[in-house]
N, C-alpha and C positions, 0 to 999 in steps of 0.2 A: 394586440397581445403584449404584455408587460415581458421588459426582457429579462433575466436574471442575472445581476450581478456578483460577484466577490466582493466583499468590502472588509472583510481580515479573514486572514489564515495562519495558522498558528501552529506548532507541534513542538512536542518534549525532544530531546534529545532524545537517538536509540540508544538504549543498551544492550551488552551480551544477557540472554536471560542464563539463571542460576549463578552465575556468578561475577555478574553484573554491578553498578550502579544501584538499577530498578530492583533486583533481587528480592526484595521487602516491600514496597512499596504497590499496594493492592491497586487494580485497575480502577477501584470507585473514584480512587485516590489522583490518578490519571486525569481519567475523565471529565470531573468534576475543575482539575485545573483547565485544562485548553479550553472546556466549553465555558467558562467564567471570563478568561483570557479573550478567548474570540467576542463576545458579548463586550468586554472593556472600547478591545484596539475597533471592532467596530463603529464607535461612534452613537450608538444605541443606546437606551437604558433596556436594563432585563424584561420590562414589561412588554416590550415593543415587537415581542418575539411570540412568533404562531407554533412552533413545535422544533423539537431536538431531535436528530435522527442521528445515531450513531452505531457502526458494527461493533460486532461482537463475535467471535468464530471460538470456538473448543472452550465458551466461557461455563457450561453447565446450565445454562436457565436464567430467567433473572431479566432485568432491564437494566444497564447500564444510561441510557440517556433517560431513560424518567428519571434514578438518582440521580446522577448529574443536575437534571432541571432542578430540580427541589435543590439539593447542597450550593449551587450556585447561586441560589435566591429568588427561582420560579415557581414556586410551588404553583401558581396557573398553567404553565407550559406544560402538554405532556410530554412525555416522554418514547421514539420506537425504534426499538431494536433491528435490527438487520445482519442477516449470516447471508452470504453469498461468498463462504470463505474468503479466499485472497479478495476476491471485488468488492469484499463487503464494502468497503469505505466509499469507493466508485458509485457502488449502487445508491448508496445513501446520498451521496451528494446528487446525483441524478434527479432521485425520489426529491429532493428538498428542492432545485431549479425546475421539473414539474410541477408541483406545487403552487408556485410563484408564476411561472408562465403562466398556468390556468387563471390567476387573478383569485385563487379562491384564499390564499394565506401572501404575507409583505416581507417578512424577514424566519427564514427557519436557520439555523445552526444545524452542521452536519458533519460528519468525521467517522472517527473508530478509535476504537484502544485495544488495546492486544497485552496482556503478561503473560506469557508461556510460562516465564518461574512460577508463578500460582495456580494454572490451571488446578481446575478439582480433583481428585482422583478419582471424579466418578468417569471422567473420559478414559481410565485404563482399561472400562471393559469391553466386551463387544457389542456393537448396536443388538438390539434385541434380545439379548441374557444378560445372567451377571457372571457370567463366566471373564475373568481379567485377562488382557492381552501381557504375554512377556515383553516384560521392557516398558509396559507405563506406555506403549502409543495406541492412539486411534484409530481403529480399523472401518473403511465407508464400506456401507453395503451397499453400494451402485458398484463396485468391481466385481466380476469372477476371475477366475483361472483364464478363461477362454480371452475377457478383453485387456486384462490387467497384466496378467505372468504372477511370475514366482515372488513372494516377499508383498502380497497383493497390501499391506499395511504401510509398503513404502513408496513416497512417492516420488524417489529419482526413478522410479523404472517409469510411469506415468508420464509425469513433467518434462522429465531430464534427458532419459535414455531412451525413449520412442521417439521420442523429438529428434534427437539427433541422428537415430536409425531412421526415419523417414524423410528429413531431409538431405542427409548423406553429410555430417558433421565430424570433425577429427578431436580427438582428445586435445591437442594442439591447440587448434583454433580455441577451443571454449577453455582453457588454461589462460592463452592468451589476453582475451577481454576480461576473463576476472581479474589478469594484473592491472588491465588497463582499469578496470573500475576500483579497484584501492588504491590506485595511482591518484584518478580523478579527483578518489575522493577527498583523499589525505591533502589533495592539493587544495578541495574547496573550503575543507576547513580551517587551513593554515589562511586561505585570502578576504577569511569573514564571510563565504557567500553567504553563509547560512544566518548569520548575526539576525535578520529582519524575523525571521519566520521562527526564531526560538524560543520559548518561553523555559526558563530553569527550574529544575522540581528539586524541593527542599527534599533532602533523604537522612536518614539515623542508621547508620553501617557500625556496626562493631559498638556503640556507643557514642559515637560521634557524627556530631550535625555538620552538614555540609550544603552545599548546591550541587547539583548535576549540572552542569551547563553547558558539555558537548560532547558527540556523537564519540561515541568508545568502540566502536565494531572492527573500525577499517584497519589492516592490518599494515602500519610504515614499510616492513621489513623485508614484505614479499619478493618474490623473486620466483621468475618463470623459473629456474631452476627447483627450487623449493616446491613449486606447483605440481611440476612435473615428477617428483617423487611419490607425490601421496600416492596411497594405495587406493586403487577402485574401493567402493561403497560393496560392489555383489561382485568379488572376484569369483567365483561362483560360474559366473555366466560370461563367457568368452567375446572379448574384446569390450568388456563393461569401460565405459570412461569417464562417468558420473565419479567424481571422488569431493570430502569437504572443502577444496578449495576452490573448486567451479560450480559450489552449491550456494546457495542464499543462505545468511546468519539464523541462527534462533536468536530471535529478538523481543524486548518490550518496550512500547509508545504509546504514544494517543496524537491525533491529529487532528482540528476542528476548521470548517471554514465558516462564518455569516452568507447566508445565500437571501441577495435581497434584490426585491423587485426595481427598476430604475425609476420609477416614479418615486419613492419612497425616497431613493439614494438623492434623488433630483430635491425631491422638500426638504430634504433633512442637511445635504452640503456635503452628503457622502464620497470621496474619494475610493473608486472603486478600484480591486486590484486587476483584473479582469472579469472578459463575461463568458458565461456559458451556450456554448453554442450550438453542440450534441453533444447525448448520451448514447448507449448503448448495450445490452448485454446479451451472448450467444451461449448456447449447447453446442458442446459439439463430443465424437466419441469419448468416451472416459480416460481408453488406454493411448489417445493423442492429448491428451490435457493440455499440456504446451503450446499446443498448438489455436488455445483457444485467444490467445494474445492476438493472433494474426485476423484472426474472423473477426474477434469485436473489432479490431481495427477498421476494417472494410467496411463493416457495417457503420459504425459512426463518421466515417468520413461521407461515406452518399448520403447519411441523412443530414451530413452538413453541406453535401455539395462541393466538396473538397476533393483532390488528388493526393497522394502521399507526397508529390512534388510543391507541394504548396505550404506543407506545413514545416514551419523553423525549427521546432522543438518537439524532442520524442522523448518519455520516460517509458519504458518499456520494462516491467519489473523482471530484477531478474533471479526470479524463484530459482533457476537453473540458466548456467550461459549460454547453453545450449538455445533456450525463448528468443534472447534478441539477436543473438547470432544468426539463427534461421529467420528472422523478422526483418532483420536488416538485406537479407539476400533475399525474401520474399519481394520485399518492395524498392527493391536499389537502394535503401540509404544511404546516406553521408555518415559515415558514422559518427562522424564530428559534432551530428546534430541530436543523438542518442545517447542517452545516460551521459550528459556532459558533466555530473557531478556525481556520480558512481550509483550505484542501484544495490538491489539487494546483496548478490555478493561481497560488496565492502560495506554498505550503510547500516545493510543488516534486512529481513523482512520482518515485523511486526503483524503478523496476518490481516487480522482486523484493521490495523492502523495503515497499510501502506500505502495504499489505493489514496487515501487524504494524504498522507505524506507527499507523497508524489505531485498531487495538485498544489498542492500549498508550495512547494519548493517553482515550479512551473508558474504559479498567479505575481510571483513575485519575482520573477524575471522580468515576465511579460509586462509588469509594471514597472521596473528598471530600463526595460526597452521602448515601451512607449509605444509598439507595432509587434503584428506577428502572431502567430499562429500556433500551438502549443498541443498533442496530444499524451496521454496518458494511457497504456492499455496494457494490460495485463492478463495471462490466466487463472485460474480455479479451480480449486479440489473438486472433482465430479466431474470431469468433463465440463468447462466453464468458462466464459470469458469477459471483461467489464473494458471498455474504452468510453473516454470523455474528451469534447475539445474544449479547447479554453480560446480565449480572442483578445488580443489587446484592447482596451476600451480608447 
């Protein structure tokens, strides 16, 4: 059976959506960069490629990876879509190293893009009518009253705040690792980690052309004291400790990796970044969502035959602090080995795009390091969860 490798990975820099960088700059617009990028730094020519799979979460309809195919210069390749909210990008890269195991496709292209500043406005109404939700957000109809609570349109109560009421979590604690993640991060982009894995997107702001060329999310200034001021999200509901500074960014990216078979990488002289080793994606309750982080976990480490003691690297997104806080105490982490360059809370989450964000930043450690063990695992809107391992080649 043909192994699957990495042989580029690539992503935009995040932006703050709406008032961002990206703010302007439409996802076809994205997309159509990193998957062209990943195609270049691959080693590839665009023919060479069996199909694009890219996510897409609250984008309205549409295929983002067939445009992409075509605007990058595949008009053969097709093009498919994937929503599995936050996993989207997981799942797609999953889907793209299936593919290639099976021996029935050589090289697919796989990622996600995310703009929240453009979402359509047809997401402001509610599934099933056209009656609009206040405030312009998305309501799922997999919650009720009974599994979800009050504000059932929002989902620190889901992600954030059952999480931490079910593993017994202090406002404290998850204040703290969000400084610790715009610490990390602010630190990783002062040391160039990110240099290898960036590609810069041309933008027109106000009149004036520029480059985007790095991550804008993470905040210098923070301070557990500063953290510890905000006000809860639903003061509402007594002892709420979800507030915006131990929550994940509104963000926009795109993130693409080449997913190609090792015989191919072997004919061709391919330098792979790492290989894919497992996938994985679970259900689990709606009003535990958070907790879907810990399940994929489990699950793709036994279908890798792995321990959580085994593995060097953990990106754990953090949609809410609360996720790898309780992830880390599920499975004894090191936390030194978690979000070592900051996660959602500073980097930012790009829905559709994280999940590839995440691997792309991990494919090229692991190829920095030479060894080593690398997982990815996150939750998802619905009661949902997506993990992936990576492997030094």
């Amino acid at each position: 059976m043909p192994e699957a490798l990495i042989v580029s990975a690539v992503r935009t820099p995040i932006a703050t959506s709406y008032k961002g960088s990206l703010r302007e700059t439409a996802p076809e617009t994205l997309a159509t960069l990193v998957v062209t990028e990943a195609v270049r730094r691959s080693g590839l020519a665009p023919s060479d490629f069996d199909d694009v799979i890219l996510a897409e979460a609250l984008a309205g309809g549409g295929d983002l990876a067939r445009y992409a195919a075509v605007a990058a210069g595949m008009p053969r390749v097709p093009g498919q879509a994937v929503n599995r909210h936050c996993a989207g990008s997981l799942t797609a890269v999953g889907n793209a190293a299936a593919a290639v195991r099976s021996g029935m496709e050589h090289a697919v292209i796989a990622g996600g893009t995310h703009s929240y500043s453009l979402n359509p406005s047809l997401m402001s109404r509610v599934p099933g009518s056209t009656d609009t939700v206040d405030g312009g957000r998305p309501t799922f109809p997999y919650y009720t009253d009974e599994t979800y609570g009050p504000g059932d349109d929002d989902t620190t109560l889901s992600v954030g705040w059952n999480v931490a009421l079910e593993r017994g979590l202090s406002r404290d604690e998850m204040d703290r690792w969000a400084l610790r993640s715009h610490q990390r991060a602010v630190a990783a982009i002062d040391a160039g980690q990110f240099a290898d894995e960036l590609v810069p997107v041309p933008v027109e702001l106000d009149g004036e052309q520029r480059l985007f060329a790095s991550d804008e999310h993470p905040r210098r200034s923070s301070t557990l004291e500063k953290l510890a001021s905000l006000k809860p999200l639903h003061p509402e509901i007594e002892g709420f400790a979800i507030t915006a500074g131990n929550a994940s960014g509104v963000n926009d990216a795109a993130a693409a990796l080449a997913v190609v078979s090792d015989e191919l990488a072997t004919e061709q002289g391919l330098v792979p970044l790492a290989r894919i080793r497992a996938w994985a994606a679970v259900g689990v309750p709606p009003h535990l969502t958070g907790l879907g982080a810990i399940d994929a976990a489990e699950l793709v480490l036994k279908r890798a035959g792995l321990a959580a003691a085994d593995v060097d690297l953990w990106e754990i997104n953090e949609a809410f602090a609360s996720v790898p806080v309780a992830a880390v105490r599920h499975f004894g982490l090191d936390e030194d080995k978690v979000n070592p360059w900051g996660s959602g809370c500073s980097l930012g989450h790009p829905i559709a795009a994280s999940g590839a964000r995440m691997l792309t930043t991990l494919a090229h450690e692991l190829r920095r390091r030479g060894r080593g063990i690398a997982v990815a695992t996150m939750c998802a809107a619905g009661g949902q969860g997506g993990a992936v391992v990576l492997e030094a080649v």
